[in-house]
C-alpha positions as CSV (number, residue, x, y, z in Angstrom):
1,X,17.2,15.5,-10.5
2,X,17.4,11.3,-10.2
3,X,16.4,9.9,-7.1
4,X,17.3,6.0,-8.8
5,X,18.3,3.4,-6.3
6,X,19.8,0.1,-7.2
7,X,18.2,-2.5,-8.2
8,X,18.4,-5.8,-6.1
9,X,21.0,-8.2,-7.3
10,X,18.6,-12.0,-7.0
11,X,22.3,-13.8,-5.7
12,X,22.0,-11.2,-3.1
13,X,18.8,-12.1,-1.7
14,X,17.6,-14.5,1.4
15,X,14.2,-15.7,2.4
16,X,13.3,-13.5,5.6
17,X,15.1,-10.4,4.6
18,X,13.8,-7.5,5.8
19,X,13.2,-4.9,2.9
20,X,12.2,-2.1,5.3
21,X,9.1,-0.4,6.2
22,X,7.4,3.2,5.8
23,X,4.5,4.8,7.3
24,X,1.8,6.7,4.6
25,X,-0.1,9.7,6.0
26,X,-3.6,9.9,4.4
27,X,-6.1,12.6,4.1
28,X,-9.3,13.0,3.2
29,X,-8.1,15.2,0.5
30,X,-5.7,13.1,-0.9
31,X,-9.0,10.7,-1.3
32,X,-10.7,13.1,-3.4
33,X,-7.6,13.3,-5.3
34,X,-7.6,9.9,-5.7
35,X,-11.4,9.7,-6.6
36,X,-10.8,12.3,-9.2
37,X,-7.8,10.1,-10.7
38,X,-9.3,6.9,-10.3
39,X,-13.1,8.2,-11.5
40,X,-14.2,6.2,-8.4
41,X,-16.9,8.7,-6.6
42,X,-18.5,6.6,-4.2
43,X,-19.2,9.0,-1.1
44,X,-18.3,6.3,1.2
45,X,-14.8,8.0,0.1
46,X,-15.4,11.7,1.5
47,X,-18.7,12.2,2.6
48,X,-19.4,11.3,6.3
49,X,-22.6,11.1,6.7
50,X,-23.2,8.9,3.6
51,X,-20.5,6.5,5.1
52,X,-22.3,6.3,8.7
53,X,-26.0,6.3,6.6
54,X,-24.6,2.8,4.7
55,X,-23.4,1.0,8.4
56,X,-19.5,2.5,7.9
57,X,-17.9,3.4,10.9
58,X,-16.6,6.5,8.8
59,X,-15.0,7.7,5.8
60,X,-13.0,4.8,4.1
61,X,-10.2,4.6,1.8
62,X,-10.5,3.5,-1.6
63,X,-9.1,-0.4,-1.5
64,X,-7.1,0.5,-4.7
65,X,-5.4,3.4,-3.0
66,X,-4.2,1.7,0.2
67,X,-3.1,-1.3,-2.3
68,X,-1.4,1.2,-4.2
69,X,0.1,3.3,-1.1
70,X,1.3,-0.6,0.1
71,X,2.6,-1.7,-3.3
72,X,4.8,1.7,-3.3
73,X,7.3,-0.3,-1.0
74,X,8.2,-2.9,-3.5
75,X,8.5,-0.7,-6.8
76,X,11.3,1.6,-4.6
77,X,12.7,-1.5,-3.7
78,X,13.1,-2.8,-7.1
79,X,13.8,0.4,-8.8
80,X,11.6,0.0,-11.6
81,X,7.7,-0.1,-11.3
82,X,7.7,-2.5,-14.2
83,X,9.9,-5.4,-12.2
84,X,6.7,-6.1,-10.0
85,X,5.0,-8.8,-12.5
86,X,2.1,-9.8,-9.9
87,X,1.0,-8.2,-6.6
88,X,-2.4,-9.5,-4.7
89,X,-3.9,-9.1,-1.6
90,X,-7.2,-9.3,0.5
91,X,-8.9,-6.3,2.1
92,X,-9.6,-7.2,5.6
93,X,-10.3,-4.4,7.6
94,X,-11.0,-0.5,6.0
95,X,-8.7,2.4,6.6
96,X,-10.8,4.8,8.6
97,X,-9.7,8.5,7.4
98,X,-10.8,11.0,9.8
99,X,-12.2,14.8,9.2
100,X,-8.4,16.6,10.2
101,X,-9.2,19.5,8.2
102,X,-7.6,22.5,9.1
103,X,-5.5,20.7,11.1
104,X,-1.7,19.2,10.4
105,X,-2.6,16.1,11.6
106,X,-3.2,13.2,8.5
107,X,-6.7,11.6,9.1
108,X,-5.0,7.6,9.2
109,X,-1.6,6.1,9.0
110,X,-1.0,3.3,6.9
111,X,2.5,1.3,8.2
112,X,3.6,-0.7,5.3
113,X,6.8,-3.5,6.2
114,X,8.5,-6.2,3.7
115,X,10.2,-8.9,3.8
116,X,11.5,-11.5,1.2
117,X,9.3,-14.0,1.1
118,X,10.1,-17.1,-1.4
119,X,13.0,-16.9,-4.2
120,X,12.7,-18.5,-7.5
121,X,16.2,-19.0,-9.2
122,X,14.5,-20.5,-12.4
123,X,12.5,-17.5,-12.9
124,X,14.9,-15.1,-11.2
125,X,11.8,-13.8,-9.1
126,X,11.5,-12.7,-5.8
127,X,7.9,-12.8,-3.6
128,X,8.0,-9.9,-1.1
129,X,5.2,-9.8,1.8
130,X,4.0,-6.9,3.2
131,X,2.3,-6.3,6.3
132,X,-0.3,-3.6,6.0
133,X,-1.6,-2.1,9.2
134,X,-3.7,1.1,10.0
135,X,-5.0,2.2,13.5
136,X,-3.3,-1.3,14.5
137,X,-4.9,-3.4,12.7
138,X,-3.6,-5.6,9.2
139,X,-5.9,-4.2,6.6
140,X,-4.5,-6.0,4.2
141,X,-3.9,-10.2,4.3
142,X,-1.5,-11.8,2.1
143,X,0.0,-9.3,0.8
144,X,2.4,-10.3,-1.8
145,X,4.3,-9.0,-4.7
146,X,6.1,-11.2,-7.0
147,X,9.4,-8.9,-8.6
148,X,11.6,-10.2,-11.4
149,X,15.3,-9.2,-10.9
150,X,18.4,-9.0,-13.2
């Protein structure tokens, strides 16, 4: 089954258009999935007690995976994974993922938003910004994803 969208049209596009937003549930399961993936094992991922030990408030998110959750955004927007030719960022503040085991409840929230935020007609790119916010506060600063367009 094909879940493709279309692609953004670049003589479509407008500095300051709103791309839409989503909100990513994270557990401290899908962090060990990640740390299994990724082969990054540092406790400060899962183990509580390790993360409190080391001055953490908590159990953190990998930086990769919330950059990754954030990222997710522009490659649905695009269509295409491989239309996103640069993304960076800054890691400002950790995403604190609580012990909800045995519970329904996701242990953080991650609320991802973009906008358009600079066209380039030569190079027929768009830069999108997110805003990356968990427990309300930005996690991530400057945010930006540059995406080449048909």
């Amino acid at each position: 089954m094909s879940t493709a969208s279309i692609a953004p049209v670049f003589s479509e596009l407008a500095v300051g258009q709103d791309l839409g937003s989503r909100s990513i549930t994270v557990t401290r399961q899908d962090l060990v999935k990640y740390a299994g993936a990724s082969g990054d094992f540092n406790p400060i991922h899962w183990n509580e007690a390790f993360a409190t030990g080391v001055g953490l408030p908590g159990v953190i998110a990998h930086g990769m995976f919330t950059m990754g959750a954030a990222v997710q955004l522009v490659t649905d927007w695009a269509g295409d994974p491989a239309a996103v030719v640069d993304f960076q960022t800054r890691f400002t503040k950790p995403v604190l993922v609580a012990d909800t085991t045995g519970s329904e409840e996701p242990g953080a929230v991650i609320e991802v938003s973009g906008a358009i935020g600079a066209l380039d007609a030569d190079a027929g790119t768009a830069r999108v910004d997110l805003t990356v916010v968990s427990a309300g506060q930005k996690v991530l600063m400057k945010a930006q994803a540059v995406v080449r367009l048909a």
